[in-house]
C-alpha atoms as one frame of an Amber mdcrd trajectory, in Angstrom:
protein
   4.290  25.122 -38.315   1.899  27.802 -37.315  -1.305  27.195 -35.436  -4.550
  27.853 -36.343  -6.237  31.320 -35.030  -8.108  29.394 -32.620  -6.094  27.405
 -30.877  -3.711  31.086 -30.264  -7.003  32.312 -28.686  -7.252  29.803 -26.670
  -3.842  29.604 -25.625  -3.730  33.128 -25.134  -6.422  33.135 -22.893  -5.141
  30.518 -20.651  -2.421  32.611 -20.273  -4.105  35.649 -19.273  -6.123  34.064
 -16.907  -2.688  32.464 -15.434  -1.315  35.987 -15.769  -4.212  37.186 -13.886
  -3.759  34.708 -11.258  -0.505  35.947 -10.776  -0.885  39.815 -11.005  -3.495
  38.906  -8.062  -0.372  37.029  -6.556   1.857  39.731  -6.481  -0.555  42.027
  -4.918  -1.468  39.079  -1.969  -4.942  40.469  -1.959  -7.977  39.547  -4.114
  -8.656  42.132  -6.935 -11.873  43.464  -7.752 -13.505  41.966 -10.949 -12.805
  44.855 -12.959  -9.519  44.782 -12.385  -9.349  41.232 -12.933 -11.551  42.429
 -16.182  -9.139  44.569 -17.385  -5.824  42.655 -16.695  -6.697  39.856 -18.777
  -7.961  41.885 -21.417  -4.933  43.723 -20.957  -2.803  40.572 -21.474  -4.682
  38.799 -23.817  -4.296  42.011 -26.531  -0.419  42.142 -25.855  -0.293  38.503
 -26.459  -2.473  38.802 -29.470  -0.647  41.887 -31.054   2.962  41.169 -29.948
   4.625  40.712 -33.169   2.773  44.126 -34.593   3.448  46.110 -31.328   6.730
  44.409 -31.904   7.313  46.065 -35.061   7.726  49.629 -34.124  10.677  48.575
 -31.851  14.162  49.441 -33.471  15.513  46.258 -35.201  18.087  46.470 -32.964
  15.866  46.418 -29.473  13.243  43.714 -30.862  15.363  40.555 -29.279  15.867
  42.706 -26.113  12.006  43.505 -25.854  10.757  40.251 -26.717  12.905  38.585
 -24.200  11.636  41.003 -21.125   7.741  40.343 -22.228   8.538  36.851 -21.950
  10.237  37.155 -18.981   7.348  39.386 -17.306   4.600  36.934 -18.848   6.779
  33.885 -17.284   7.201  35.444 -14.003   3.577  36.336 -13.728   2.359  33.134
 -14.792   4.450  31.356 -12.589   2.966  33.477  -9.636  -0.531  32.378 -10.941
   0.079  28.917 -11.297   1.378  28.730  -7.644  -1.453  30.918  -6.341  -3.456
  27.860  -8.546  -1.370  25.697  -7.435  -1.959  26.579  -3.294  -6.135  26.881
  -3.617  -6.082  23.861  -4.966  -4.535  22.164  -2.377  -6.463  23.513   0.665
């Protein structure tokens, strides 16, 4: 099954504003906007072009690199959505 183009947009920017979230978590200080800006844009293009920017990885490397961006993009997220997570319960 593959999903239409905009539902991946609007996936992928959930994620990069979770991503976001999180990059701002790691840092425990809030970011200015363009760095906000440019770290979801950031995100949002590597989610977007993955499996092209995926194929000039050796064959042999691909499973490798696709398994650390999802474990970056998991990590991250998981910083944002507790960083979510704690504002929302003040």
């Amino acid at each position: 099954m593959v999903l239409p183009s905009e539902i991946k947009l609007a996936l992928s920017s959930l994620i990069a504003m979770i991503v976001t979230e999180g990059v701002k978590a790691v840092f425990k200080k809030e970011l200015p906007e363009l760095v906000k800006l440019l770290t979801a844009v950031v995100f949002t293009a590597l989610i977007s072009l993955s499996e092209g920017l995926l194929a000039f990885v050796p064959l042999e490397y691909q499973p490798t690199v696709s398994a650390v961006f999802a474990l970056v993009v998991s990590l991250l997220g998981a910083f944002g959505l507790h960083r979510i997570y704690k504002a929302a319960t003040k």
